[in-house]
KELUM-570714 format. One line per field, with one value per residue (C-alpha): residue number from 1; residue in three letters; x, y, z. Coordinates in nm, 3 decimals, m for minus. Last residue first. Layout:
KELUM-570714
vexvex	(NUM/...) $
mimi	(ALA/...) $
px	(X/...) $
py	(Y/...) $
pz	(Z/...) $
//
This chain:
KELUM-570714
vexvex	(98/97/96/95/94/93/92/91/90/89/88/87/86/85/84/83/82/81/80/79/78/77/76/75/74/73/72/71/70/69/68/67/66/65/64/63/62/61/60/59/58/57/56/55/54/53/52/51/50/49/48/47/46/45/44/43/42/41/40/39/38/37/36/35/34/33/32/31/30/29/28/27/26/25/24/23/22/21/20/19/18/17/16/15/14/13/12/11/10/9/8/7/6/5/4/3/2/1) $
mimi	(UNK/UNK/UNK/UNK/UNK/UNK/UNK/UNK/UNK/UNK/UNK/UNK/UNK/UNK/UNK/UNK/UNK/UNK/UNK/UNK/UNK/UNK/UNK/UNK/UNK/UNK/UNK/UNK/UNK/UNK/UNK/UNK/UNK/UNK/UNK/UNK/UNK/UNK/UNK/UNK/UNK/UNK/UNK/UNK/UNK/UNK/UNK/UNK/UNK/UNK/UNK/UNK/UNK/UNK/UNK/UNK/UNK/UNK/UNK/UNK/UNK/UNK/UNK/UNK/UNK/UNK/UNK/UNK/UNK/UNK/UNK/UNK/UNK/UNK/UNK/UNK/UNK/UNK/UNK/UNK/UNK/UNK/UNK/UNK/UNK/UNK/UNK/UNK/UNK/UNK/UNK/UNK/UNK/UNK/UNK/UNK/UNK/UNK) $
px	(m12.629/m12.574/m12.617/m12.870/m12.866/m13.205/m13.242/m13.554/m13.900/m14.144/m14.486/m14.821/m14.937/m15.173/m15.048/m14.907/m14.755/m14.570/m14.411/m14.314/m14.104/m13.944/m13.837/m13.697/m13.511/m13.178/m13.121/m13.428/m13.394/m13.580/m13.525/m13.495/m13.131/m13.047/m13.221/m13.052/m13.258/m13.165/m13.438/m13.460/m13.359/m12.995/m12.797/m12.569/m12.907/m13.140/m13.381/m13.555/m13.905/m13.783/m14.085/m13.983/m13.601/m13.730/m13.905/m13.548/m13.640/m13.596/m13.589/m13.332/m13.265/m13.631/m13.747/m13.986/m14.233/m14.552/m14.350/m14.411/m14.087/m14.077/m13.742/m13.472/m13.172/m12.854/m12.567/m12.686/m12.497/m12.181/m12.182/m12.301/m12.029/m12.100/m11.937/m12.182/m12.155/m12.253/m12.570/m12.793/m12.796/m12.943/m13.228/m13.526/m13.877/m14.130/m14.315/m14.339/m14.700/m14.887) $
py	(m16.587/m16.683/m16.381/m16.396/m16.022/m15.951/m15.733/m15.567/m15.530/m15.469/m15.592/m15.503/m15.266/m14.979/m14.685/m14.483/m14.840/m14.874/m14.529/m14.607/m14.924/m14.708/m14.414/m14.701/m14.800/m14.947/m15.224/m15.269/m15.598/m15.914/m16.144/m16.546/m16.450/m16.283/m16.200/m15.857/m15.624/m15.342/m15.151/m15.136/m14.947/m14.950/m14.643/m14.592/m14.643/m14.466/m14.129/m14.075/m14.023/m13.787/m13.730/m14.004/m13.914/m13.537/m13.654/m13.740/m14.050/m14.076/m14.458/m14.630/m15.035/m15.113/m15.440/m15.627/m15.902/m15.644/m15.478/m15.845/m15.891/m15.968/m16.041/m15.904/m16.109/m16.028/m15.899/m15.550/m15.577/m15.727/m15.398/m15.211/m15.377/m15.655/m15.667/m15.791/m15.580/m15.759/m15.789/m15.537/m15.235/m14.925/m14.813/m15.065/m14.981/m15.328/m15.582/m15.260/m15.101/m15.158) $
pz	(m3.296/m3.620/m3.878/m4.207/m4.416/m4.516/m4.804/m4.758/m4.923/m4.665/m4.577/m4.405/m4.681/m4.566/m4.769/m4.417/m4.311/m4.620/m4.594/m4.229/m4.389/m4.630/m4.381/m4.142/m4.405/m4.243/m3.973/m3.956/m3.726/m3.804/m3.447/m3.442/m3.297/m3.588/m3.882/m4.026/m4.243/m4.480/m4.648/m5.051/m5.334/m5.293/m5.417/m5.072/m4.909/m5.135/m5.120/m5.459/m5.331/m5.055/m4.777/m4.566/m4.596/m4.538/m4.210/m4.068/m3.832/m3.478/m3.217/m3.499/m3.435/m3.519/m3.450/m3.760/m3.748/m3.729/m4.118/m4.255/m4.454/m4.850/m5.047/m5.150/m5.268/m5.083/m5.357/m5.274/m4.889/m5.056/m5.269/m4.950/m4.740/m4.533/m4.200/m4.049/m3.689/m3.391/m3.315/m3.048/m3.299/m3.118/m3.012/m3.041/m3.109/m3.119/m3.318/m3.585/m3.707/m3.384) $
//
């Protein structure tokens, strides 16, 4: 199992962060098994695009809430590490009290 399970949808209530807000998160490393995905499709040419960015930003989007990791973006860059073997992620991840 590459995820800790498929999700549709975002079940936390909207940040608010925007994406300069959004870069000013240190990233850091996420275990790709600890992860929930909020997207159930993915555009193959955003896993075949070396280049492609979240408004500019280098690495996946991630909100910890409720003891939960949540892709919230980068579903593209966590499926690329799984297809070269490597069990972790670098993400932004954007702390929320639930």
């Amino acid at each position: 199992m590459i995820f800790k399970r498929g999700g549709v949808g975002r079940p936390y209530p909207d940040h608010g962060l925007t994406s300069r807000g959004g870069a000013a998160v240190p990233p850091r490393q996420v275990r790709l098994d600890d992860l929930v995905t909020t997207k159930d499709t993915l555009q193959l040419s955003s896993l075949l695009d070396e280049d492609s960015t979240f408004y500019g930003d280098l690495f996946a989007h991630v909100v910890l809430w409720r003891d939960e990791y949540y892709l919230e973006d980068g579903l593209h860059r966590a499926l690329r590490a799984a297809l070269q073997q490597r069990g972790v992620l670098h993400a932004r991840v954007i702390r929320m009290e639930g």
